[in-house]
LOBARO-390707 format. One record per residue (C-alpha): residue number from 1; residue in three letters; x, y, z. Coordinates in pm, whole numbers, padded with zeros to 5 digits, m for minus. Example, Ala and Ser with C-alpha at 12.3 -4.5 7.8 and 13.67 -1.06 7.14 Angstrom:
2
ZAMAR seq type   east  north     up
ZAMAR   1  Ala  01230 m00450  00780
ZAMAR   2  Ser  01367 m00106  00714
***
This chain:
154
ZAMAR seq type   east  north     up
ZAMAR   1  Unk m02818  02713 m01822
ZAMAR   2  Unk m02555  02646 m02033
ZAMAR   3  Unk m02600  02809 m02368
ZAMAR   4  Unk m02877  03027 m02238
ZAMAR   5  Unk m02834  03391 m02116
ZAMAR   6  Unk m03176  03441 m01925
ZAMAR   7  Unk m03251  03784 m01779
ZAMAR   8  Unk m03598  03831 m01607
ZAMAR   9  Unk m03783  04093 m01391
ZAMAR  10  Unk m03489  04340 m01381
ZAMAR  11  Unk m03674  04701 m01306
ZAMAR  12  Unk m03512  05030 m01331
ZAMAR  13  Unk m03140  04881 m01361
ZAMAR  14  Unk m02991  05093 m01601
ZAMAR  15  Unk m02593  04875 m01607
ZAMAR  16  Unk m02669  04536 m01671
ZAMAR  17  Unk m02399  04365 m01871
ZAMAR  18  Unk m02363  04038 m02003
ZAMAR  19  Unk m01983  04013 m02121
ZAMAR  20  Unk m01893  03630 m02146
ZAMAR  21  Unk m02107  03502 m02498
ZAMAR  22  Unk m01997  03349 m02778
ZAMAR  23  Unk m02201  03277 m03134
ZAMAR  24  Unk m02371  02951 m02977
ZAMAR  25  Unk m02488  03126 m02652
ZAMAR  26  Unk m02842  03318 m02709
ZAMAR  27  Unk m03016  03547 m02486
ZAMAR  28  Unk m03351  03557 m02344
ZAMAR  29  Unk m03540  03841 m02197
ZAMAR  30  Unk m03834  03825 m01991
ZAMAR  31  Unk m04034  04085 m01810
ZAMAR  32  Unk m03776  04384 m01796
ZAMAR  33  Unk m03934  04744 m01712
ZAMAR  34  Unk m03716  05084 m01732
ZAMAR  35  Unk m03392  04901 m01762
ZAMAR  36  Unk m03080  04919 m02015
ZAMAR  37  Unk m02927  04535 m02099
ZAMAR  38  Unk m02566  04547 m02278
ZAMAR  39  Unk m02424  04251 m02500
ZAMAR  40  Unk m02080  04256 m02549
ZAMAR  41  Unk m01951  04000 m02803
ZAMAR  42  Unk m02133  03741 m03081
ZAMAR  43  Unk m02428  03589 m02972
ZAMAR  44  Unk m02695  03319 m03178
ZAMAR  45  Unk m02981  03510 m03118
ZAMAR  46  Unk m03168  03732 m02873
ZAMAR  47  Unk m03519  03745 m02794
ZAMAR  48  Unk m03677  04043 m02615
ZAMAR  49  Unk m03993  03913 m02469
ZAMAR  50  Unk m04348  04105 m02231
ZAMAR  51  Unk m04083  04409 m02177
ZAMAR  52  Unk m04167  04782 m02111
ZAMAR  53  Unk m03941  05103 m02177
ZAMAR  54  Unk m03614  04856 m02228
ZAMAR  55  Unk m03300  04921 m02389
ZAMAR  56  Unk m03089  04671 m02515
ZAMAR  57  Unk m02745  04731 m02734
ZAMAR  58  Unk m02561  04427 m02875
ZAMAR  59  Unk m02289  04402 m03146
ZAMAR  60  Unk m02349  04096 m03338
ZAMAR  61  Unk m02646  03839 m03357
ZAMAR  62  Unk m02552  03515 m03582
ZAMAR  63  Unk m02953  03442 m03664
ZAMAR  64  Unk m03215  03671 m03544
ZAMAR  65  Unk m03322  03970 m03276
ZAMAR  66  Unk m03718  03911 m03190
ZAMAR  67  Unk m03903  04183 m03009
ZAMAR  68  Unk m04202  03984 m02900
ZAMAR  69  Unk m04490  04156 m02697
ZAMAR  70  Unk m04343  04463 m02577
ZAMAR  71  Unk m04453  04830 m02528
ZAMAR  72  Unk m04158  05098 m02601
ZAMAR  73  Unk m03836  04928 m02647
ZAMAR  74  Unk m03511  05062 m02809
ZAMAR  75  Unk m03289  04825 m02961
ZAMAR  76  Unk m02934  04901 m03115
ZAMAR  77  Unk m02728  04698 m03329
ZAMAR  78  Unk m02374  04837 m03341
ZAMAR  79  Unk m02247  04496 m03548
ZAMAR  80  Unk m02468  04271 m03798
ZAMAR  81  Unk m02786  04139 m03763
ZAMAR  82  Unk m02927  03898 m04082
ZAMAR  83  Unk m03297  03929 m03906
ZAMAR  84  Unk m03494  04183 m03665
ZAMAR  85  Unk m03850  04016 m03588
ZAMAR  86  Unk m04073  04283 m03432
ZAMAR  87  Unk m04427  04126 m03325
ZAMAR  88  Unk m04745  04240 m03117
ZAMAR  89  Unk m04519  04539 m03034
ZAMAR  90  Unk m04584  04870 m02976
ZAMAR  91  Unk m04338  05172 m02970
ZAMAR  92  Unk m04019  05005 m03135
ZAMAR  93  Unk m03708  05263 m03175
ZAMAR  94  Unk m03431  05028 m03402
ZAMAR  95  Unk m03100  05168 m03451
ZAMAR  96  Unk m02898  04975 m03697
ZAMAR  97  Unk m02509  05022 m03776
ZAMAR  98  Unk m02340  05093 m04106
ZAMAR  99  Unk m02259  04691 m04130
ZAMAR 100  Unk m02620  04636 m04010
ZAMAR 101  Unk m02787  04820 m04306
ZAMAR 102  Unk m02891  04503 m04500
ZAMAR 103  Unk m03101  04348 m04203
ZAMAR 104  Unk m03431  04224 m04267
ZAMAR 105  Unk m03693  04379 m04053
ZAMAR 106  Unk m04006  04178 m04003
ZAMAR 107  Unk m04323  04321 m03857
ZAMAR 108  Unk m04654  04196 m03703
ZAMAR 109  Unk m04883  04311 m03549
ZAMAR 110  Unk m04702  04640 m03412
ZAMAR 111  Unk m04771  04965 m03418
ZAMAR 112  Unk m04521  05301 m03411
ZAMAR 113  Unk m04198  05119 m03520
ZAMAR 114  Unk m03907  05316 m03618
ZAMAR 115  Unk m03551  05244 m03794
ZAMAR 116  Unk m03291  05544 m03753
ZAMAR 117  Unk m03003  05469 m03979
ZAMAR 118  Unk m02652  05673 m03954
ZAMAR 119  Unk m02639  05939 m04197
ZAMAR 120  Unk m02395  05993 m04498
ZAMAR 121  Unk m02122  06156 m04287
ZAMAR 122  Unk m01943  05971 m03977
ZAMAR 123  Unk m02055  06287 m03801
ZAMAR 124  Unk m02394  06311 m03970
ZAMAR 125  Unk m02779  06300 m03815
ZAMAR 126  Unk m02941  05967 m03861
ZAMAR 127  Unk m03235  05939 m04057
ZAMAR 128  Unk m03555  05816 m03945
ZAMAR 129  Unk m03776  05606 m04092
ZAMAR 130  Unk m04114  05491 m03980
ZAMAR 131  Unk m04214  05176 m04107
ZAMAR 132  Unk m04589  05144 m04246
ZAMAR 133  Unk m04806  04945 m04057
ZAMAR 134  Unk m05098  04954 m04291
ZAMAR 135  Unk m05165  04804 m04588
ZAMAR 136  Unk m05399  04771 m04896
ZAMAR 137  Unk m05363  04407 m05087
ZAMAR 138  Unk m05565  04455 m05441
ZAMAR 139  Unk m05686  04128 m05589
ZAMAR 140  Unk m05513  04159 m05969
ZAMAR 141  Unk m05465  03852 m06238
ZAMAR 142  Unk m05550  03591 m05989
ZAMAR 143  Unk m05305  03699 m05726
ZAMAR 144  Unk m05281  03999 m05460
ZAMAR 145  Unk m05079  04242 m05475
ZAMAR 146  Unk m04967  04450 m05132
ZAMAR 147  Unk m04868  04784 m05093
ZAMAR 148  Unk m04795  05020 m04790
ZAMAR 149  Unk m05058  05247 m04754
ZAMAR 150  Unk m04903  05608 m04805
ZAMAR 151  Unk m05049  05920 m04648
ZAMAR 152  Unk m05028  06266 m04797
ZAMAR 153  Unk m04935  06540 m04570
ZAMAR 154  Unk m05070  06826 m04553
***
């Protein structure tokens, strides 16, 4: 397609590989299950679409990763990424690199999404971090003002 990686309806292939991109290719995938996609190089932007227990590793995305209606996907960014969409998504595992730790992560309706971060030391554990998906919005002088809801353990 040109300037379109497409990859649909791949089940239980754990290798697949897509080596020749460049930053004006983008990648598309559609209706993986059990599988493990690899993206070696630069691309514009990937978009993860209606996929279940998928794994996909890039380096570097130029705009945005989207995670768009999919039920427990892992997604690892070992470059930069400006944007991570997640949306209608539940069970979403994002690992982010040291040059991927000022990524904006957007959220919508999903549930059980989590950002593991590498620690202090090259060696380190990551942390994890789960990221609310609950909030309260308070109407207060004439605007509203939104906050995560916190719960206290106990």
């Amino acid at each position: 397609m040109g300037r379109k990686w497409v990859v649909e309806n791949q089940i239980g292939k754990k290798n697949l590989v897509i080596e020749d991109c460049d930053a004006k290719q983008s990648v598309y995938v559609y209706g993986c299950k059990d599988s493990v996609l690899q993206i070696q190089g630069k691309v514009n932007n990937i978009t993860i679409d209606k996929c279940t227990k998928m794994g996909i590793v890039f380096k570097d995305v130029v705009a945005a990763c989207e995670v768009v209606n999919c039920s427990g996907v892992e997604v690892q960014c070992q470059g930069s990424a400006p944007t991570i969409s997640v949306d209608n998504t539940g069970g979403c595992q994002l690992y982010l690199s040291k040059d991927s730790m000022g990524t904006s992560i957007t959220t919508a309706k999903s549930s059980e999404i989590n950002v593991l971060v590498p620690g202090a030391q090259p060696d380190g554990d990551w942390g994890e971090h789960a990221l609310p998906q609950q909030f309260i919005h308070i109407y207060k002088d004439g605007q509203f003002e939104t906050t995560p809801v916190s719960h206290s353990g106990g």
